[in-house]
C-alpha positions as CSV (number, residue, x, y, z in Angstrom):
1,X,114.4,147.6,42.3
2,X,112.8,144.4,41.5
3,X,115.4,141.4,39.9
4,X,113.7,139.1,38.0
5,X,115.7,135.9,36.9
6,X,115.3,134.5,33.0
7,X,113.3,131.3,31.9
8,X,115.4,128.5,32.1
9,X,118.2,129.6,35.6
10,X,119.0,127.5,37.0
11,X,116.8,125.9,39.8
12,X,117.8,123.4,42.8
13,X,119.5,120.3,42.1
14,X,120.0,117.4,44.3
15,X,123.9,118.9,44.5
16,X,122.7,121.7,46.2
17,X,120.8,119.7,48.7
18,X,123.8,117.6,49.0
19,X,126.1,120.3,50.4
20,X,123.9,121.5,52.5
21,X,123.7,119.5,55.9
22,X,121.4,121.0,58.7
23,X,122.8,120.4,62.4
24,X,121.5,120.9,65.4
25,X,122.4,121.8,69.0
26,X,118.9,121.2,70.2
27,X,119.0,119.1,74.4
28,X,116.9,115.8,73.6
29,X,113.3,116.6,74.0
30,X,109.8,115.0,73.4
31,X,109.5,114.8,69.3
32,X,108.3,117.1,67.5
33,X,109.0,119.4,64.0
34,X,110.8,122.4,63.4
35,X,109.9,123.7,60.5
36,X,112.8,125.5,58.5
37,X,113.1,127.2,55.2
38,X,115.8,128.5,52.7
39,X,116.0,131.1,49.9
40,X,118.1,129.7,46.7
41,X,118.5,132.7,45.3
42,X,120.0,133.1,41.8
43,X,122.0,135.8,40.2
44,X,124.2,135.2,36.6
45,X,124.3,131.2,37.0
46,X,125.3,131.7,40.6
47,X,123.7,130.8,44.3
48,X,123.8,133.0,47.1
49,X,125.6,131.6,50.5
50,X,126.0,133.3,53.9
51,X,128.8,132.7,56.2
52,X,127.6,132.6,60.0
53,X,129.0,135.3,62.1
54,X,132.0,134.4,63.4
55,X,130.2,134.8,67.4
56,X,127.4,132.9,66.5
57,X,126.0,129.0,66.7
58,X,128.4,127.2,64.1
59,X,130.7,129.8,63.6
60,X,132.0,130.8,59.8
61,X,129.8,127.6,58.7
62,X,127.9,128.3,55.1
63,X,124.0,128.6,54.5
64,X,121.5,129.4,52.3
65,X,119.0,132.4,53.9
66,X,116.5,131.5,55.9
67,X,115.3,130.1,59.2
68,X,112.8,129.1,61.3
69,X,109.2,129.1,60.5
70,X,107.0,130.8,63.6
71,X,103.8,129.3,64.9
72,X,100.8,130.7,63.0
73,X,103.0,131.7,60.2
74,X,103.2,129.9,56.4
75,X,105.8,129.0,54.8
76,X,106.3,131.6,52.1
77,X,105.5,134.7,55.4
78,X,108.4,133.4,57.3
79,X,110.7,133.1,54.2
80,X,110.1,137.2,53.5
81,X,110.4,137.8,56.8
82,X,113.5,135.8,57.3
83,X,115.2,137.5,53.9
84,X,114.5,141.3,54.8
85,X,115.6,140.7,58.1
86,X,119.5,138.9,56.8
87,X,119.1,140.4,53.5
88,X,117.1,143.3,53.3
89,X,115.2,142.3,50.2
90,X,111.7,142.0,50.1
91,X,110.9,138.4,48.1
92,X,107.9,138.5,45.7
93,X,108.0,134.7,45.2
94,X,108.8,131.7,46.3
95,X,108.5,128.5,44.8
96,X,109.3,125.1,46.7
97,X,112.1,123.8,45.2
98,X,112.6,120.3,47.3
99,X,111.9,119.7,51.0
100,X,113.5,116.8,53.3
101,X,112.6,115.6,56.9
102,X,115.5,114.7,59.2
103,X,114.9,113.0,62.6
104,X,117.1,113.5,65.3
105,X,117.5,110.1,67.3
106,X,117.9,112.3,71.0
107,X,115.8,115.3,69.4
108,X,113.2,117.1,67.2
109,X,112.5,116.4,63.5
110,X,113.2,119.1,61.2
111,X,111.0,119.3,58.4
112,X,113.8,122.0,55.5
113,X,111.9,123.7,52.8
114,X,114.1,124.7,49.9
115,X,112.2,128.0,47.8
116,X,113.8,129.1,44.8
117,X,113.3,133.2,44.8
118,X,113.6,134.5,41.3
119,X,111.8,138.3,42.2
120,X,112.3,139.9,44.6
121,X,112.7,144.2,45.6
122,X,115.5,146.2,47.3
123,X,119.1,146.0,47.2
124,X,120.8,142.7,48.4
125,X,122.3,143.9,51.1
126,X,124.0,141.9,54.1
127,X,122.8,142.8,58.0
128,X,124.4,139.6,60.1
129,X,126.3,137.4,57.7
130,X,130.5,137.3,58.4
131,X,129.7,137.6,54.7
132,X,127.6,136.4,51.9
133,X,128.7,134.9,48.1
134,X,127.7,134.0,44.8
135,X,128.9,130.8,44.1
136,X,129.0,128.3,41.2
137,X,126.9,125.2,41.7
138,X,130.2,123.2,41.5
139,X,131.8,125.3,44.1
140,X,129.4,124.7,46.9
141,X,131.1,121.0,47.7
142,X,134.2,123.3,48.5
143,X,132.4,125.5,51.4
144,X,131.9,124.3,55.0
145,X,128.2,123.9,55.5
């Protein structure tokens, strides 16, 4: 089943990047980037955010999807991969929405890549969230990222 979102849903806004803060439990080590993307994915004027597991790094903290970007792997490959493997969806696109760079003073730099997904085939369905929700844009400043 393939979703495909109208002209003119709503895309990322600096809100979104706002309530999302990316932390890291990374031991100090030479400099260098981790590359990191994240799904915004759309349904009715809602985002979709995952709860970690409640055994996991950062426990019951939100996210968007995604995760780490493997070596010899794009952008947009580990963003499918990374959403059939938490989501079981297979994304047909992905376009950057924003990116930002954050240094760690005692660690790496993370470079996070933001991709609206507006197609994508399968059934949403969740395989290691505590849970996932659709969430106004006004209700993400009252989850725990």
């Amino acid at each position: 089943m393939g979703v495909r979102f109208p002209a003119g849903a709503p895309t990322i806004s600096l809100f979104v990047v706002h309530a999302f803060r990316f932390k890291s439990t990374m031991e100090p080590i030479n400099k260098r980037t981790i590359n990191v993307v994240a799904g915004l994915i759309f349904r009715d004027g809602r985002l979709l955010v995952c709860q970690r597991h409640h055994t996991g790094s950062f426990p019951l903290k939100w996210e968007f999807p995604g995760g780490k970007v493997e070596e010899n792997e794009s952008d947009l490959d580990a963003l499918c991969r990374e959403l059939k493997e938490e989501l079981a969806i297979d994304a047909i696109d992905g376009r950057l929405a924003w990116r930002h760079e954050h240094s760690y003073s005692n660690g790496p730099s993370v470079a996070l890549r933001f991709y609206n997904v507006h197609i994508f085939n399968g059934e949403l369905t969740n395989l290691v969230f505590e849970q996932i929700s659709w969430v106004k844009l006004a209700e993400l400043k009252d989850l725990d990222f």
